[in-house]
C-alpha positions, 0 to 999 in steps of 0.5 A, spaced: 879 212 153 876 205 151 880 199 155 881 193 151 879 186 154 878 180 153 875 173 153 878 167 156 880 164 150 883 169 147 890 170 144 893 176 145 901 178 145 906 180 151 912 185 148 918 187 152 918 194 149 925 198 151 926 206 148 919 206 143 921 199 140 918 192 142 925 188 142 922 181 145 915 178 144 911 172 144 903 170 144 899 167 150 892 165 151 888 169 156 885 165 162 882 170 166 881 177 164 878 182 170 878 190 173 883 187 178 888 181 175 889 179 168 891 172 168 895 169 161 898 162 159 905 160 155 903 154 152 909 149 149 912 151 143 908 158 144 913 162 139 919 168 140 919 174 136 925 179 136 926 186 135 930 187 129 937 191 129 942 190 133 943 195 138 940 193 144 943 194 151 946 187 151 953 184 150 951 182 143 947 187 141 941 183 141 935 180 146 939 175 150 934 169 147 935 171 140 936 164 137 931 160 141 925 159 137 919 157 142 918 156 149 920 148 150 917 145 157 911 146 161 907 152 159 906 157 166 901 161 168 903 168 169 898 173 174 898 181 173 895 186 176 895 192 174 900 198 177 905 192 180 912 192 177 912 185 177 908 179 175 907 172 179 909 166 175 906 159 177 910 153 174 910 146 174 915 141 171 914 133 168 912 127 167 907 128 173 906 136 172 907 137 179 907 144 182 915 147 183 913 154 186 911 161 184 917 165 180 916 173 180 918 177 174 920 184 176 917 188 170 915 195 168 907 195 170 904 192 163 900 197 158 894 193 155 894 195 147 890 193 141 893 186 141 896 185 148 901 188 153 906 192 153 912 192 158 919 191 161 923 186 164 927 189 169 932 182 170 932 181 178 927 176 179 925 171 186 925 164 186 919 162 190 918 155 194 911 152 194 912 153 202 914 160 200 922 159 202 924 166 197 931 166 194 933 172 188 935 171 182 940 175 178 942 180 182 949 181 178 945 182 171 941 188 174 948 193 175 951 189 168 945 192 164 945 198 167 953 199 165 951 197 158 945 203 159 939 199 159 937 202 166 940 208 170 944 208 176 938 210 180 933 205 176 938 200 178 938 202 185 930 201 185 930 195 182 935 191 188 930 195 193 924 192 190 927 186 189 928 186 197 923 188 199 917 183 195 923 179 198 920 180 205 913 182 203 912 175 201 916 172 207 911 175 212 907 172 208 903 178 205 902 174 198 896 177 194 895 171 189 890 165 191 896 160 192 890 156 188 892 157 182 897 152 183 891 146 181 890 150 175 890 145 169 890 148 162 884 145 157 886 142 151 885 148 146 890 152 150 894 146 150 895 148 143 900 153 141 898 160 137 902 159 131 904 166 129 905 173 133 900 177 129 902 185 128 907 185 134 912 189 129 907 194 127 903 195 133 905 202 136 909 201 143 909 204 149 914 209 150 919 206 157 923 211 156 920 215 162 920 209 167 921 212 173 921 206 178 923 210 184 917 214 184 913 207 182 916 202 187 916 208 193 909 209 192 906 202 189 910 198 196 910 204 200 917 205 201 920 210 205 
């Protein structure tokens, strides 16, 4: 099977795909692109798109983000590597575009399509100081989701021990990323936001109905 890869420059579009269906999405530009890490920036004004119907696994029935029609603030730039269940955000804030720290989105490990990734927000994610004090975030929603059947049980309970345990991973300081990307400035053409989501609806998704995290968080983090 062919891998498809792309150039920096490049526009490609990141899905949150629950059960066969892309429920969230949203195009970024590829910064770096090897065997090992791929690498995307959100710009400002980088426009969301949402999965019609409303049956998800939410209160409302729709994505949480529903209404919001573009990303609004500095844009981020998000580390991947391939098989991780999580995905290592670099942010800053303004007027001076200092560095506020790194934020990990735990995440179903991303399948690259025709026009970009698919994946799966697992909700649990860290805080990450630039001195690498950790704090977790939405520990609560992990188990609210899985009541309304957005998770089983089991995958719910694998999501608290990963979060747990990158938590302790990075307090080690066992950190796999180049605190470097930190300095990263975007060049002016990836200031500019995409201006459409081409194809996101009609590209095939990636089936995460057999997410099995407790076999890929075991093995991915050795965990016994």
């Amino acid at each position: 099977m062919t891998v498809v890869t792309w150039a920096p420059g490049e526009m490609i579009v990141r899905r949150e795909v629950w059960q066969g269906r892309p429920w969230l999405a949203n195009p970024l530009y590829v910064v770096e692109d090897t065997e090992d890490l791929l690498v995307l920036y959100q710009p400002e004004g980088s426009p969301w798109g949402f999965g019609v119907g409303d049956d998800w696994p939410t209160p409302t029935g729709r994505h949480p983000y529903d209404g919001k029609t573009a990303w609004v603030g500095e844009g981020p730039l998000g580390l991947h590597r391939p098989g991780d269940p999580y995905a290592v955000w670099a942010y800053w804030q303004r007027p001076e575009r200092s560095f506020m720290g790194w934020y990990v989105n735990l995440q179903a490990p991303f399948r690259r399509t025709a026009i970009g990734i698919d994946s799966l927000d697992l909700e649990l994610d860290l805080l990450v100081s630039p001195t690498f004090d950790v704090l977790l975030k939405d520990e609560a929603q992990v188990d609210a989701s899985a009541a309304l059947g957005r998770f089983s049980a089991e995958t719910a309970a694998s999501i608290h021990l990963l979060g747990a345990s990158v938590k302790e991973l990075i307090e080690s300081g066992d950190r796999w990323w180049d605190d470097g990307w930190r300095d990263w400035e975007p060049p002016d053409q990836m200031r500019i936001p995409p201006p459409s989501l081409p194809g996101w609806e009609s590209e095939p998704a990636h089936d995460r109905r057999d997410l099995d995290l407790v076999t890929r968080v075991r093995g991915s983090l050795s965990i016994s």
